[in-house]
Each structure stands twice: as structure tokens, then as C-alpha cells.
BADREN-752692 format. One line per 3 residues: number of its first residue (from 1); their letters; for each residue x, y, z of C-alpha. Coordinates in steps of 0.02 Angstrom, whole numbers, padded with zeros to 5 digits. Layout:
BEGIN
NUM = A = X/Y/Z ~ ...
***
This chain:
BEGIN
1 = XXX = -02681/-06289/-01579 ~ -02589/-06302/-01402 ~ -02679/-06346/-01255
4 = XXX = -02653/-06309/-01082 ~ -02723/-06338/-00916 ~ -02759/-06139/-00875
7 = XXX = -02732/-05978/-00966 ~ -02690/-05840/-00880 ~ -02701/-05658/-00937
10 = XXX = -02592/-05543/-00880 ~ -02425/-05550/-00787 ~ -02473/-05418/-00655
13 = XXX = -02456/-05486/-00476 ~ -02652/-05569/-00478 ~ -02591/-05684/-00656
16 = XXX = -02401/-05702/-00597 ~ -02458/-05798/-00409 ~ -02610/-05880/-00520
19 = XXX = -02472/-05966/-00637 ~ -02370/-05999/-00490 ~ -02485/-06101/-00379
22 = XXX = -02559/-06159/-00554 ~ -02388/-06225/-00593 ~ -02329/-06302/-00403
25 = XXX = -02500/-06388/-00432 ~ -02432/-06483/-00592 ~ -02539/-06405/-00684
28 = XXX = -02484/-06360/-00870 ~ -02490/-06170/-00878 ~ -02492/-06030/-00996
31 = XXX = -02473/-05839/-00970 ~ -02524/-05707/-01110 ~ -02452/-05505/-01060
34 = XXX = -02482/-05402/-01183 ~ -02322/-05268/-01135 ~ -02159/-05315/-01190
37 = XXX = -02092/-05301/-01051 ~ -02178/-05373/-00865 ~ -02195/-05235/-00734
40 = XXX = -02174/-05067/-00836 ~ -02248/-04975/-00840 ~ -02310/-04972/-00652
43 = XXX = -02476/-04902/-00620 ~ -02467/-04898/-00416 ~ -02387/-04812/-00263
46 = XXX = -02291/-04966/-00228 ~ -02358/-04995/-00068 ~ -02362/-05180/00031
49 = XXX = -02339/-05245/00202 ~ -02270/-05395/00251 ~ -02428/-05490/00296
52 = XXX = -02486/-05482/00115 ~ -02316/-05543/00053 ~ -02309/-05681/00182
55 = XXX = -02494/-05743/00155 ~ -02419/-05789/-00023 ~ -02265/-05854/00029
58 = XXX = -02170/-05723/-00015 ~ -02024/-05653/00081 ~ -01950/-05472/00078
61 = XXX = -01823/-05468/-00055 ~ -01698/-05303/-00060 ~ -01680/-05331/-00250
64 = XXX = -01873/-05280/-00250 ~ -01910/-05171/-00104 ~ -01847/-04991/-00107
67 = XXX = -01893/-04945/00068 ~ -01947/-04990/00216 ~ -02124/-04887/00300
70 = XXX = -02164/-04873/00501 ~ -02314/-04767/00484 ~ -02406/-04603/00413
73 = XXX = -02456/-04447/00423 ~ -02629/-04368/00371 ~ -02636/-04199/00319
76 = XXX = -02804/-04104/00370 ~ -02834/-03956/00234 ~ -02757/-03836/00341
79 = XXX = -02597/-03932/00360 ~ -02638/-04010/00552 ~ -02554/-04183/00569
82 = XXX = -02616/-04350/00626 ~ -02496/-04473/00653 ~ -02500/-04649/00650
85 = XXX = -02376/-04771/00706 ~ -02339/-04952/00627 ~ -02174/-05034/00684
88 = XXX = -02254/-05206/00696 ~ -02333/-05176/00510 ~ -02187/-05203/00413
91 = XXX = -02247/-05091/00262 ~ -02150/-05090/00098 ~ -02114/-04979/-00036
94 = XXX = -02090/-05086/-00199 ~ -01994/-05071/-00357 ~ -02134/-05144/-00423
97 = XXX = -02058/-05161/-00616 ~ -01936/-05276/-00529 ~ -02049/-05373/-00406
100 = XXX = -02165/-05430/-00549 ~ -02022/-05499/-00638 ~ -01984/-05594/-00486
103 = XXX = -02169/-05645/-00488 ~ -02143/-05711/-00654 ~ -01991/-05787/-00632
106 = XXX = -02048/-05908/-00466 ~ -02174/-05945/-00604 ~ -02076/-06002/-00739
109 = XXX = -01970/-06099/-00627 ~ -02124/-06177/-00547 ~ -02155/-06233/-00731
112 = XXX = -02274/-06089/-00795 ~ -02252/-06034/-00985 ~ -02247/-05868/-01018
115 = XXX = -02260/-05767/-01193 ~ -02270/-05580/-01180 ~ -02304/-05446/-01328
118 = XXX = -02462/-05562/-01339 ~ -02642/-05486/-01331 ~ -02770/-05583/-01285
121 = XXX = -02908/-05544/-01402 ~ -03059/-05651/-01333 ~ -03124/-05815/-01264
124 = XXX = -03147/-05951/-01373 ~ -03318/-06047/-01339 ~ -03365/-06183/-01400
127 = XXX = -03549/-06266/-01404 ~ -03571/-06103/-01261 ~ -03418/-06173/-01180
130 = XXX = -03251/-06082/-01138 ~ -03123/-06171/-01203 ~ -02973/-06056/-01217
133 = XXX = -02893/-05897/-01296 ~ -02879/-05820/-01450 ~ -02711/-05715/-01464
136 = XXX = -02614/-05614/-01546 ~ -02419/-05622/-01537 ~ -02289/-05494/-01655
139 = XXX = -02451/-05450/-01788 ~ -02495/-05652/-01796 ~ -02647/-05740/-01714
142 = XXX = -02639/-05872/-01636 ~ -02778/-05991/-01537 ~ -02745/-06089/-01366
145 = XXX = -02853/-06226/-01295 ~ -02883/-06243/-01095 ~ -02997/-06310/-00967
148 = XXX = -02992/-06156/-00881 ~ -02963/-05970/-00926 ~ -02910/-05850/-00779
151 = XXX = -02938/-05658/-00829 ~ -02782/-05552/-00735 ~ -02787/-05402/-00854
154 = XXX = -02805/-05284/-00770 ~ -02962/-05141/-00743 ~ -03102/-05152/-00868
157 = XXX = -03034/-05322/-00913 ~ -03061/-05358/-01124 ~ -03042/-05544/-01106
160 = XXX = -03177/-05527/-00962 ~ -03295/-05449/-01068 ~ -03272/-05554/-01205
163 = XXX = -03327/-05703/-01106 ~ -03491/-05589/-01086 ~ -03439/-05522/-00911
166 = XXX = -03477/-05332/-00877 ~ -03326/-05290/-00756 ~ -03364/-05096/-00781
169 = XXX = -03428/-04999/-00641 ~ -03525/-04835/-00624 ~ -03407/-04676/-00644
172 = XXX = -03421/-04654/-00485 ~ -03338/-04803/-00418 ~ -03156/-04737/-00491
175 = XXX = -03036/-04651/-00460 ~ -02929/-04519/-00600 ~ -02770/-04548/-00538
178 = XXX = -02590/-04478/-00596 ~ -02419/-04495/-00530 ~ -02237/-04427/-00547
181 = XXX = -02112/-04533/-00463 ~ -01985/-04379/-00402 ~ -01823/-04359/-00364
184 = XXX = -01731/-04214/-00229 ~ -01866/-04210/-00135 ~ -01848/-04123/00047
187 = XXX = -01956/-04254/00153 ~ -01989/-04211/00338 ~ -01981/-04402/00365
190 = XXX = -01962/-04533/00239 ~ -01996/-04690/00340 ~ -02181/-04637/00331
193 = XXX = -02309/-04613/00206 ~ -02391/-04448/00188 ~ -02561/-04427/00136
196 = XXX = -02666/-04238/00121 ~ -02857/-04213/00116 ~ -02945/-04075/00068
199 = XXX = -03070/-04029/-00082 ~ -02974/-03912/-00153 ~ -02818/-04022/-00130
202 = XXX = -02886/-04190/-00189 ~ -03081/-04177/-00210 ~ -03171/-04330/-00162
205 = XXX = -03006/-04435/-00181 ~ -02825/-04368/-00061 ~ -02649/-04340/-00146
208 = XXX = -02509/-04432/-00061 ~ -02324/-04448/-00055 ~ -02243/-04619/-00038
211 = XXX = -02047/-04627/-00007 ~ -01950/-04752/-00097 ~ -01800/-04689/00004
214 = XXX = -01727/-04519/00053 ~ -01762/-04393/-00059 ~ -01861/-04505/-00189
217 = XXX = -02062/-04538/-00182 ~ -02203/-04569/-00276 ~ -02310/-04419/-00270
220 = XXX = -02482/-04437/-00318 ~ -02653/-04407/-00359 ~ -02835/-04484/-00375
223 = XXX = -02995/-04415/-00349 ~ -03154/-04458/-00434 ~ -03164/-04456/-00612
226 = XXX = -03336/-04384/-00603 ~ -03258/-04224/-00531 ~ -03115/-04226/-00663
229 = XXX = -03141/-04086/-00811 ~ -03022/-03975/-00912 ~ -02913/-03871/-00791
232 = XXX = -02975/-03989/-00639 ~ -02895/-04162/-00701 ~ -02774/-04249/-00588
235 = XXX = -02618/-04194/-00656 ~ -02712/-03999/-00606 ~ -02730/-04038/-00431
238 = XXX = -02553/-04107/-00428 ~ -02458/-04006/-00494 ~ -02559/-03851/-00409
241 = XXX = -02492/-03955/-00228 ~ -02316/-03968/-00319 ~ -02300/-03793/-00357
244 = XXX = -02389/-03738/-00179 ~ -02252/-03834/-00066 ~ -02084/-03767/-00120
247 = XXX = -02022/-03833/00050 ~ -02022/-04019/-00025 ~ -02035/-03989/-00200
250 = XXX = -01910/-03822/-00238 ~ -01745/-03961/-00292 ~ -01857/-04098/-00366
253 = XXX = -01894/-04155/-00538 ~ -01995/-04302/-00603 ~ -01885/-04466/-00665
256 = XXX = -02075/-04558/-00717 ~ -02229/-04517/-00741 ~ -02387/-04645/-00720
259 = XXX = -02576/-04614/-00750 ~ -02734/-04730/-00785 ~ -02922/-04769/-00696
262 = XXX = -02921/-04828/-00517 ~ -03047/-04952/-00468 ~ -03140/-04917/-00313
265 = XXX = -03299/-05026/-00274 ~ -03291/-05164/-00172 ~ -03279/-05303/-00311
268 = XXX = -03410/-05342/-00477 ~ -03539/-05452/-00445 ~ -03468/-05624/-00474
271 = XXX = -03294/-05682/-00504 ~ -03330/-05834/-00614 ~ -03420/-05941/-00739
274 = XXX = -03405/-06114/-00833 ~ -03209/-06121/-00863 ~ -03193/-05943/-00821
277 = XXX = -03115/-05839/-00652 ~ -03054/-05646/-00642 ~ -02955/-05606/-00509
280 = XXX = -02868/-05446/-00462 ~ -02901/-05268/-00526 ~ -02999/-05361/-00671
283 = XXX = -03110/-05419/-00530 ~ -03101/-05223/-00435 ~ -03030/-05325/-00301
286 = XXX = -02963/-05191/-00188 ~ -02965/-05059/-00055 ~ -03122/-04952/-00084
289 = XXX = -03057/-04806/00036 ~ -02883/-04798/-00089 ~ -02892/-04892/-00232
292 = XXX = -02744/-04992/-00158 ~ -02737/-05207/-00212 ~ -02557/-05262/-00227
295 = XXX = -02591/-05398/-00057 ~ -02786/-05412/-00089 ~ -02751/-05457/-00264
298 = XXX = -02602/-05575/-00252 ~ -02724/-05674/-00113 ~ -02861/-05684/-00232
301 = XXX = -02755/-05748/-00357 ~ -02694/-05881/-00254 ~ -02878/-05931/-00192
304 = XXX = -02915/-05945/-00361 ~ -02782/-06040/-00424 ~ -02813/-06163/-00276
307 = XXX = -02991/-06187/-00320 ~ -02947/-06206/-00511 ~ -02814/-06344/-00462
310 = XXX = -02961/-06429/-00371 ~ -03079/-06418/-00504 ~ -02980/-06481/-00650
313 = XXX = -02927/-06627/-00534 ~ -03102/-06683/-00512 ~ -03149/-06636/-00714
316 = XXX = -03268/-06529/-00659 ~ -03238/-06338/-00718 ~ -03423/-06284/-00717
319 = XXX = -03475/-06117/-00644 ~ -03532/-06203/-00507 ~ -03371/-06280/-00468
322 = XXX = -03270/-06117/-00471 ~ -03387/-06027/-00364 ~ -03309/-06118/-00222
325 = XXX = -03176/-05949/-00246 ~ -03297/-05843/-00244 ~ -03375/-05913/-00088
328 = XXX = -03201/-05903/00008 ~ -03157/-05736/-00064 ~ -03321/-05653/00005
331 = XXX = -03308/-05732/00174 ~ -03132/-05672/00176 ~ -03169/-05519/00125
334 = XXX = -03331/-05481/00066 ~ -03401/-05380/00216 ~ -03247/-05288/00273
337 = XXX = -03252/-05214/00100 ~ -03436/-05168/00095 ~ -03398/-05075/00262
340 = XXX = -03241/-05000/00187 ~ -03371/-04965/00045 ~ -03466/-04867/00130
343 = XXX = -03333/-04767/00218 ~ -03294/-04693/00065 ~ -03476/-04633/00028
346 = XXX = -03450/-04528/00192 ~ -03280/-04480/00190 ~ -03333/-04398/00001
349 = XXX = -03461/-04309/00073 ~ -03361/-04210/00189 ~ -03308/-04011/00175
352 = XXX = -03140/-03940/00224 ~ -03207/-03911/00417 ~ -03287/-04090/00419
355 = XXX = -03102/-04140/00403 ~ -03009/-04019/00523 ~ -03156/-04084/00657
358 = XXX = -03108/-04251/00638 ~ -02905/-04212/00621 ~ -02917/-04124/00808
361 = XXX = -03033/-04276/00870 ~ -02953/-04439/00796 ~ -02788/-04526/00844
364 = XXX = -02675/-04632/00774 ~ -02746/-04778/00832 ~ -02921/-04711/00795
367 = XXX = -02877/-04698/00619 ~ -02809/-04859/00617 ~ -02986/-04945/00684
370 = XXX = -03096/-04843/00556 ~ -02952/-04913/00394 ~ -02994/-05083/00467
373 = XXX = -03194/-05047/00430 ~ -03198/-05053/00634 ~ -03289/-04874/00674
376 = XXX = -03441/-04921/00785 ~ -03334/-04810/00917 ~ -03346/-04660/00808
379 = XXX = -03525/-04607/00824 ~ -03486/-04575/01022 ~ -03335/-04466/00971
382 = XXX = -03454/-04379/00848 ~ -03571/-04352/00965 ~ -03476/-04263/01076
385 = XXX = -03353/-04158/00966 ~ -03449/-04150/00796 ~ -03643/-04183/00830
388 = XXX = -03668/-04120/00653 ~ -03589/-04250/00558 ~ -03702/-04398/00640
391 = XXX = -03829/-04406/00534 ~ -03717/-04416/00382 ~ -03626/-04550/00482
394 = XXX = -03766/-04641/00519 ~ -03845/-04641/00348 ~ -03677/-04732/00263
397 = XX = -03593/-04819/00428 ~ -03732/-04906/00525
***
């Protein structure tokens, strides 16, 4: 049986900057994916900036990135515009199949071993103790020994569960979400992303079109799976907005399609145990409001990786070591995300007019604050221009 220092599973982004620091750590390093191939199919709008690149020491690479974002727009229901300006941001629009290879490759260079067509079928324990993988690579198992096993698989992670941790959330903490990635689209502006609200556009959830350059996007969908039913999936609302906006859609056909669960809580309730971390969507480390975790996850990763490196050094991988990620991750990010959280308990609760009130009464910069979990301002603007929306505000944002 070979034995390694840390298995990883999954070669997203979260298990690809894992092995990485793992590996630049001298640390000897396995990697399980279960696709054949790393980064297809993609199950994301693409979208980074360059401050979640950079805080992983990653540059922008124009083998990976498609296009280059200044800003948005947000549609009200009725079409009104809000737009927000972001030349200092640096957003990205991946091609994400190609940036995980990358991932993986910095990885493997850094010394990481990778084997993919392998599924991870559960934690070994031994004596109570995790104390690797058992696999299965091309219809043969296989086992795999390590101090420490890192779950990057992905939502509802199997290998989590099998080390008997619940990572599955209430229904109503996802997201249904479906995608075409078009071609000949007519875009109004393609340097920004576009994103529509409305309940009978995108109930509960928004729809949004992300350009990977002139006239191709990702054009999506997610709203909560608790309000998805036959003839009101995902794919229904879509392609109801598809066929309803001839003036972007008339020339344009679909080149991929993508659909799966979208995690939006604001993490499960720990991230580790003796030998064991999750990181990433396996962890529902992301953006509450969108579902969104490229950066956030990639971060994670790397805190964890760091803390692993530490731990193995010192021969000490017990829960109580690793929850020294846990600790950082939560006082990086823990309360921004429980406000974020509970942002998206109000914004589900409003009605078409809640959201053409607060399109004629928010800015840019407004919008920009309230993304940030900063929205201590809005209850003045409410007061004055919708007084009937504070008590829903104050019962999720205060």
C-alpha cells in the first residue's frame, strides 16, 4: 500500500492550490479526480478578480482568461438599469477547463502526484483513525495510506461523508442552477456582467449573462431548488428569458451546456477532524448572495494546506490541530458571510415592486457596500423612499 503525506480529492481549484502549497511544503502529495479529464466539465460562470488570483499567487494568464470585466449592470423586473463601475477590480472571465489544468500543472511541477479517472470511495480508519483513501482507478481498487486526508470534491462531498461528516444543507440553502455557454450573442456591452431580478425571471435566485468576449457569454440560471418543479425548473425560466429577448438572443445558439446544485449557506459547521479537512464547495465555502467560490475557495485551500504542512511537521494531525484552519478561515471570513447570509434571506423575500423601489433608490456604489455585507446605511435610505420594507430589513439585517 503507498503512503503519502496528504490526499487530496478532487482537482477543482480548492484540491489543485491544496496539492500545490502541499507540495512547495515538501510534503509528499497525492491527488484522486474522479473525471478523466481536469476542468470539464465546468460547473460555474467563470467569474474571478484579480485580488483572489493574487492572494494565491497567481497571476493573470491569457492562455486562461477569456475576458477582461470593468463592472455590471442589474436589471430591475421591469428592465431599469443600475450600473456599477469597477476599473480598479480587475474582474476575469475564465476558461475555467483550461485554468484548472494550469492549477494542476503548478502542482505537479511543485511535486504533487496526480491520478485522475480515480474515485475516491471512502476514508480508511483505522482503530477510529483516518488513515487514508480507498480508491478506485479503470474498474480496480486500490487503498492509499496518509497522515492527512483533504476532501476537495466538490458539493455534497462522498469522501466527506464517509469520514462521518454531514456536508448537506437544508433545500433551502441551494441553488438549481443551469447554464448554456452561447455564441452570436448581440451584447449592449461586453466588458460588464449583466445580472436580472425578478420572480418571474429568476424566483428567489437572478439569471445573469457573463461575457467571455464579444458576442460569447455564459448565460445562466439559479434560483432555489425549493421553488423548482416540472415546467418551473431552471432550464424553464431560462429559456422563457432566451426566447423573451430576441434583441440579444435572435443569432445565438448554445456551444455547452452546464447544470448541477449550487451551494448557498455560509459554510457547514466545522471544516475538520483527526486527519481530516474539506475545503471548497465540499466545505459550502462561498458567496451566499450568488453561489459564487472560485477566490473564496482557492484561499481556503491554501489556509488549509498551510495548517496541514504545520501539523504534520509537528506529528500532530489531531482534530484539534487542524482546527487552527478553521479558526483563521472564520475570522477571515466567518462574519462577512453570516451578514451576506442574511442578505439573501431578505433579498428572497422581496416582490417585483420591492425591487423596482430599490433599483430607483440604490447606486452603483450603494450596491457595491450592501455585496460587501456593509448595509447599516440602507435602513436610512429605506426609511425615506421605501418605509415598508424596514421591518423586513430589520428582521434579517440588524
Amino acid at each position: 500500500m503507498e503512503e503519502f503525506d496528504v490526499i487530496v480529492v478532487g482537482a477543482g481549484p480548492a484540491g489543485s492550490i491544496a496539492a500545490r502549497v502541499l507540495a512547495e511544503n515538501n510534503l509528499n502529495v497525492l491527488v484522486l479526480e474522479k473525471k478523466q479529464e481536469i476542468g470539464s466539465p465546468k460547473r460555474c460562470a467563470e467569474g474571478i478578480n484579480l485580488k483572489g488570483l493574487r492572494e494565491v499567487g497567481l497571476e493573470p494568464n491569457p492562455k486562461w482568461i477569456n475576458n477582461e470585466i470593468d463592472g455590471a449592470i442589474l436589471y430591475s423586473p421591469s428592465g431599469k438599469q443600475v450600473k456599477i463601475e469597477m476599473p480598479e477590480s480587475h474582474g476575469y472571465i475564465l476558461e475555467r477547463k483550461i485554468f484548472e489544468k494550469y492549477l494542476a500543472r503548478d502542482a505537479i511541477r511543485a511535486g504533487a502526484r496526480y491520478m485522475v479517472k480515480t474515485r475516491a470511495l471512502e476514508v480508511i480508519k483505522e482503530k477510529g483513525k483516518i488513515t487514508g483513501v480507498k480508491a478506485e482507478f479503470m474498474d480496480r481498487e486500490m487503498e492509499f495510506k496518509s497522515k492527512i486526508v483533504i476532501a476537495a470534491d466538490g458539493v455534497e462531498s462522498k469522501i466527506a461523508r464517509s469520514a462521518g461528516i454531514n456536508t448537506i444543507n437544508k433545500l433551502s440553502d441551494y441553488h438549481s442552477g443551469f447554464q448554456y455557454e452561447m455564441c452570436g450573442l448581440n451584447l449592449s456591452d461586453s466588458k460588464k456582467l449583466h445580472i436580472f431580478f425578478g420572480t418571474k425571471i429568476a424566483p428567489k435566485g437572478y439569471l445573469w449573462i457573463f461575457p467571455k468576449d464579444k458576442d460569447t457569454a455564459n448565460v445562466g440560471i439559479g434560483i432555489l431548488s425549493s421553488e423548482s418543479e416540472d415546467g418551473k425548473r431552471a432550464r424553464d425560466y431560462l429559456d422563457k428569458f432566451i426566447e423573451n429577448n430576441p434583441e440579444i438572443f435572435s443569432s445565438a445558439s448554445p456551444i455547452e451546456i452546464n447544470s448541477g446544485g449550487i451551494p448557498v449557506s455560509s459554510g457547514i459547521n466545522t471544516f475538520v477532524e483527526d486527519g481530516f479537512m474539506i475545503v471548497g464547495d465540499a466545505a459550502q465555502q462561498v458567496n451566499p448572495i450568488h453561489g459564487g467560490g472560485i477566490a473564496l475557495a482557492m484561499k481556503s485551500a491554501m489556509i488549509a494546506a498551510e495548517v496541514a504542512s504545520r501539523a504534520i511537521n509537528r506529528g500532530d494531525v489531531s482534530e484539534k490541530s487542524l482546527q487552527e484552519y478553521e479558526r483563521i478561515w472564520k475570522k477571515m471570513y466567518g462574519e462577512k458571510l453570516r451578514k451576506l447570509y442574511r442578505l439573501r434571506m431578505f433579498l428572497e423575500r422581496l416582490n417585483d415592486d420591492d425591487f423596482e423601489k430599490l433599483a430607483k433608490i440604490l447606486e452603483g456604489r450603494d450596491i457595491m457596500e450592501i455585496v460587501e455585507g456593509r448595509y447599516k446605511f440602507l435602513a436610512k435610505l429605506l426609511a425615506t423612499s421605501a418605509p415598508e420594507m424596514l421591518s423586513l430589513m430589520r428582521k434579517f439585517l440588524t
